[in-house]
VOPAGU-2260 file (C-alpha; in pm, 1 decimal, decimal comma):
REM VOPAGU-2260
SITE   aa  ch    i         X         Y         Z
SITE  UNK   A    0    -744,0    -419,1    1548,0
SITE  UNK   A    1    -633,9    -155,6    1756,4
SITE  UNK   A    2    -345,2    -358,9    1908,9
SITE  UNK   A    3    -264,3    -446,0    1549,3
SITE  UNK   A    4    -260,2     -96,1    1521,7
SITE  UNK   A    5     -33,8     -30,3    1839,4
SITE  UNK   A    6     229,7    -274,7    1780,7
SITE  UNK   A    7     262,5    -155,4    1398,2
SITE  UNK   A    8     345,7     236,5    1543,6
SITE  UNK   A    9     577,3      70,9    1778,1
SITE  UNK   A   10     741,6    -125,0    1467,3
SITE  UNK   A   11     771,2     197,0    1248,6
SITE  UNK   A   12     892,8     416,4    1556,9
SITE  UNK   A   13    1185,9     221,8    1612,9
SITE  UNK   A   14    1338,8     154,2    1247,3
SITE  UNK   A   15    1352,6     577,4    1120,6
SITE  UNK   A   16    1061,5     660,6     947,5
SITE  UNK   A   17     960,9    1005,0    1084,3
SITE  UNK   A   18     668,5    1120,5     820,3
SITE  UNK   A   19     318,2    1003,2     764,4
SITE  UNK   A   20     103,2     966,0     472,0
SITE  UNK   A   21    -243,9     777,6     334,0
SITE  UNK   A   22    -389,5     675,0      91,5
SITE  UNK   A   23    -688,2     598,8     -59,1
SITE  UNK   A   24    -748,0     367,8    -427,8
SITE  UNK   A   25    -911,9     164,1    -666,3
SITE  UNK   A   26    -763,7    -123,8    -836,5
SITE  UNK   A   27    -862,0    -373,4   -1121,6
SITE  UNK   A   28    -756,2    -739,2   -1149,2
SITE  UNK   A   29    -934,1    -968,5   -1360,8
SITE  UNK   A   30   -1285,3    -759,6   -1418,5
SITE  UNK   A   31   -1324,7    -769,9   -1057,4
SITE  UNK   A   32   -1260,1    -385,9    -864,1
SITE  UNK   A   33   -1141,7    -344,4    -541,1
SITE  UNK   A   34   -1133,3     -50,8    -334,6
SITE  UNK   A   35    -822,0      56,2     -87,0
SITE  UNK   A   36    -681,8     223,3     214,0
SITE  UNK   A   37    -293,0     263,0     297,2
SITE  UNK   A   38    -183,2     447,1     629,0
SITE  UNK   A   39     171,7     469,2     711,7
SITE  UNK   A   40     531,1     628,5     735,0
SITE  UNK   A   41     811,3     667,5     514,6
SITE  UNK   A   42    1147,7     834,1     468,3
SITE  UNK   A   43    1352,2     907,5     187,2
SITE  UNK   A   44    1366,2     518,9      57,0
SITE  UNK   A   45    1097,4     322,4     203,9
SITE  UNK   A   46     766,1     335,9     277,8
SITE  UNK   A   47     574,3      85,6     517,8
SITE  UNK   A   48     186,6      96,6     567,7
SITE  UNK   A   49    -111,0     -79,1     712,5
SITE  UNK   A   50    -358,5    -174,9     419,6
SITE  UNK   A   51    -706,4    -235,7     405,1
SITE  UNK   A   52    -832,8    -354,0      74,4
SITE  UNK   A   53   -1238,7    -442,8      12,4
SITE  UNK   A   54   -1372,0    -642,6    -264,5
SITE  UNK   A   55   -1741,2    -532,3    -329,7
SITE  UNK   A   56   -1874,2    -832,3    -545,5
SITE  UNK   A   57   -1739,8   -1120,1    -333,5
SITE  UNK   A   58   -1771,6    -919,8      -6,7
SITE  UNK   A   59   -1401,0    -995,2      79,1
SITE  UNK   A   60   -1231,3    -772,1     341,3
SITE  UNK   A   61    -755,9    -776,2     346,8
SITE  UNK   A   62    -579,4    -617,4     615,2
SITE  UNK   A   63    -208,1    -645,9     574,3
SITE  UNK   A   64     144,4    -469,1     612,7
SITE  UNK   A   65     285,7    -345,8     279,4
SITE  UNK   A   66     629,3    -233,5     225,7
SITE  UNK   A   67     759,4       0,1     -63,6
SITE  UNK   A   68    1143,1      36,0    -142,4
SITE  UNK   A   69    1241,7     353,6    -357,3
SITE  UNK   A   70    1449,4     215,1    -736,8
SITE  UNK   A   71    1420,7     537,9    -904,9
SITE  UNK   A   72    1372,3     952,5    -851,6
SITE  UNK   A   73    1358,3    1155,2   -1175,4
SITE  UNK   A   74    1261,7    1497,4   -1086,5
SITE  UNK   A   75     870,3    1447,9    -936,4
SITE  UNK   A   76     864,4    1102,6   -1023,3
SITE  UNK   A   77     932,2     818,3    -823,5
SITE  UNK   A   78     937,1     426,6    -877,6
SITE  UNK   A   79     939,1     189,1    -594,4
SITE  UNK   A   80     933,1    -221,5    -588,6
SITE  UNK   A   81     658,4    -304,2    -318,1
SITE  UNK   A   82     534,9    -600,5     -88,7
SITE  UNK   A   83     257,9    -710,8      74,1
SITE  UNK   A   84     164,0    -981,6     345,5
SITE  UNK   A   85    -248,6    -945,9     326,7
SITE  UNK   A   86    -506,4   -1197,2     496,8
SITE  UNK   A   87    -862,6   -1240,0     404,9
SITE  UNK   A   88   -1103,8   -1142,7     732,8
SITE  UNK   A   89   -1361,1   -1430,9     706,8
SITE  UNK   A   90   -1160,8   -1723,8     626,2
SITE  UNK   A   91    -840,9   -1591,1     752,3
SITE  UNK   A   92    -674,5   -1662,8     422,8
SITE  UNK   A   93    -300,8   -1546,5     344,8
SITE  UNK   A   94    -274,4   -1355,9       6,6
SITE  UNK   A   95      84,5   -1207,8     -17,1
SITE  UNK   A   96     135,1    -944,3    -344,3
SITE  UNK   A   97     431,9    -841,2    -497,1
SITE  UNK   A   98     429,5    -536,1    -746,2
SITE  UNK   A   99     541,8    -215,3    -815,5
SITE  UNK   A  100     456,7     185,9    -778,5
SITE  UNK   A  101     499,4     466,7    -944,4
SITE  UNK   A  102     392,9     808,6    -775,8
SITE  UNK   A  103     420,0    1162,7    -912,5
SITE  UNK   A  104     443,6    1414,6    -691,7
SITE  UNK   A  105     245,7    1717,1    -807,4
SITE  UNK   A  106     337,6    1917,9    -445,0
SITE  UNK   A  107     467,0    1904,7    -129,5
SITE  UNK   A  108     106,0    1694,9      20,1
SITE  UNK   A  109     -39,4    1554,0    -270,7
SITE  UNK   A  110      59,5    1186,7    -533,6
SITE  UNK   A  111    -116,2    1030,5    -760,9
SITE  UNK   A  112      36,2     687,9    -772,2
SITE  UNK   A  113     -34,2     420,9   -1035,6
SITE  UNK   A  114      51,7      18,3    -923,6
SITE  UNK   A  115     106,4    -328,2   -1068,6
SITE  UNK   A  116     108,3    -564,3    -905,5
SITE  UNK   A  117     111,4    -976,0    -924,7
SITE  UNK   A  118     -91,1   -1152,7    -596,4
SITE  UNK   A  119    -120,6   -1538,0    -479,3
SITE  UNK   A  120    -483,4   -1613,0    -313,4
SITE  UNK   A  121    -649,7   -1923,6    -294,6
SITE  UNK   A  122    -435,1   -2107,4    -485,1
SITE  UNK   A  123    -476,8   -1847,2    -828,4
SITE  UNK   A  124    -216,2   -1570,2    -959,8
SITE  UNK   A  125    -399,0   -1280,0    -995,6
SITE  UNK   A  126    -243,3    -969,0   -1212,4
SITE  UNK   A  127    -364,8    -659,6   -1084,5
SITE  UNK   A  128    -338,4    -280,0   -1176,0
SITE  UNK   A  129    -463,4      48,0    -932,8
SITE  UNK   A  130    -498,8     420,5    -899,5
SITE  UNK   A  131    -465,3     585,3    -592,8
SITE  UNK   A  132    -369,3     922,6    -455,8
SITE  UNK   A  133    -124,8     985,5    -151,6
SITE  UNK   A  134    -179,2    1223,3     120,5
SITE  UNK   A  135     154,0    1311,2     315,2
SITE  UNK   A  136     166,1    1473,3     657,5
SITE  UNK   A  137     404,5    1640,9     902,5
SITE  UNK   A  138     633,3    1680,5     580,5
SITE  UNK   A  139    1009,7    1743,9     730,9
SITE  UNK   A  140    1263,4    1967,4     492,0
């Protein structure tokens, strides 16, 4: 993990993202809830992150990279198309995700963001919906 870790800062450090942020979230696809964990950088268009996602219930464990691209600013609101590339820990299934976000930002640190988003895994669609709140760091001006 941490050379996963490694190479990913080396990715992000060479294509101009310059701020930080995380992110923490629940989702719901299905009945089943999930739980989530986004670090990563961004810039005034795109966002790219390193996501860890736990199912509970069927004691399933993604990591994954997940890319945002910014559609639409309207004052504090924001709307961005996003993409994952996610694999399962165990069985080292792939389960890419394609979706959307939308994320309000209340101040200068803090965004509650609300998703949907549409995910292949083991053969099965899944339609899936989350809440999450973003954390941003070393904000530039």
């Amino acid at each position: 993990m941490k050379k996963l870790l490694v190479l990913f800062s080396l990715l992000i450090s060479s294509v101009g993202f310059s701020q930080k942020y995380a992110s923490v979230g629940a989702g719901l696809s299905e009945g089943t809830v999930s739980y989530g964990v986004e670090v990563g950088v961004f810039n005034d268009k795109r966002w790219s992150a390193l996501t860890f996602d736990h199912i509970p219930s069927t004691k399933e464990m993604f990591v994954g990279f997940k890319y945002y691209r910014k559609v639409v600013t309207i004052e504090f609101f924001e709307a961005y198309l996003a993409g994952a590339t996610k694999v399962e820990t165990k069985k080292f299934s792939l389960a890419p995700e394609i979706g959307t976000a939308f994320v309000f930002n209340i101040n200068e640190h803090w965004a509650p963001q609300y998703g949907l988003a549409f995910s292949l895994y083991k053969g099965y669609g899944y339609f899936s919906q989350s809440i999450g709140i973003n954390y941003f760091f070393n904000l530039k001006k």
